[in-house]
C-alpha positions in Angstrom: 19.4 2.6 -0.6 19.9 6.5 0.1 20.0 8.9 -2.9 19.9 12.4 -2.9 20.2 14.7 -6.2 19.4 17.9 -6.8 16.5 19.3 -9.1 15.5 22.1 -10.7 11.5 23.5 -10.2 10.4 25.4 -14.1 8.0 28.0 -14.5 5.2 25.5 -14.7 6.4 23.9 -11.4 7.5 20.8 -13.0 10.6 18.6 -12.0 12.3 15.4 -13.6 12.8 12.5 -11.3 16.2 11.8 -12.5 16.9 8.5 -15.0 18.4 6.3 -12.5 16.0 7.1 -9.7 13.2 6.1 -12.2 15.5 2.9 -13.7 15.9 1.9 -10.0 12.1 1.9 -9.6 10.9 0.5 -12.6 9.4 3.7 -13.4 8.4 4.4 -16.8 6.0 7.6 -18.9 2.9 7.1 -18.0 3.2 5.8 -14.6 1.2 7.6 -12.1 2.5 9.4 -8.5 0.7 10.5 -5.7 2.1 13.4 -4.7 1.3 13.7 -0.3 2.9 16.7 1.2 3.9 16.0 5.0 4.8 18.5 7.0 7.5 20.4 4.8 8.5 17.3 2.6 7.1 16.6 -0.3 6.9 13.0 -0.4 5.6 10.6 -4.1 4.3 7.1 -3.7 2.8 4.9 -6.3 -1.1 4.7 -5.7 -0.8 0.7 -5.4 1.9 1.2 -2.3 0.1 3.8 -0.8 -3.4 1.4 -0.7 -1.1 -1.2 0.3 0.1 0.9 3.2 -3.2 2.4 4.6 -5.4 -0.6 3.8 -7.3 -1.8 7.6 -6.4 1.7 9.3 -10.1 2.3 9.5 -10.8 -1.2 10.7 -13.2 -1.2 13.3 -14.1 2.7 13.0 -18.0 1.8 12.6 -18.1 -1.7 14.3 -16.0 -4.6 14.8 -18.7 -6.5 12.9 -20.7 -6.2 9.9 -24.0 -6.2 11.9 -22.4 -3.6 14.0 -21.6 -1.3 10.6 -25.0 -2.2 9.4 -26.8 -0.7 12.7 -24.3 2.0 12.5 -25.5 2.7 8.3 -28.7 2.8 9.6 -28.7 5.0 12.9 -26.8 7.8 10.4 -29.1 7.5 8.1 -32.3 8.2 9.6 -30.4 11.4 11.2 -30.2 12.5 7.3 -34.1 13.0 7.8 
């Protein structure tokens, strides 16, 4: 589904995500938003989707095993010294 209304910015910079936008998500006061600006779009996410969709990027960044990331903890930090 493909909405697009238009908004107002205040003084304080502050906008309202219009009723049925929020009714369609379940949204409610309270609920929290990351806000992530890409490129020139400003773009809100709830925390739990965002986790959802980054979680295992990094995978594999210090080791594909856990002795691998423990040798790799340990050569960075005895460069600390």
């Amino acid at each position: 589904m493909t909405s697009t209304v238009s908004v107002r910015i205040s003084k304080k910079g502050q906008f309202v995500i219009p009723k049925n936008m929020r009714d369609a998500l379940g949204m409610k006061e309270g609920d929290e938003l990351l806000v992530t600006l890409e490129g020139r779009r400003v773009v809100l996410t709830r925390p739990q989707e965002y986790a959802r969709a980054t979680r295992g990027l990094l995978r594999g960044t210090w080791g594909r095993s856990r002795k691998a990331v423990d040798r790799y903890l340990q050569r960075e930090r005895r460069s600390w010294r």
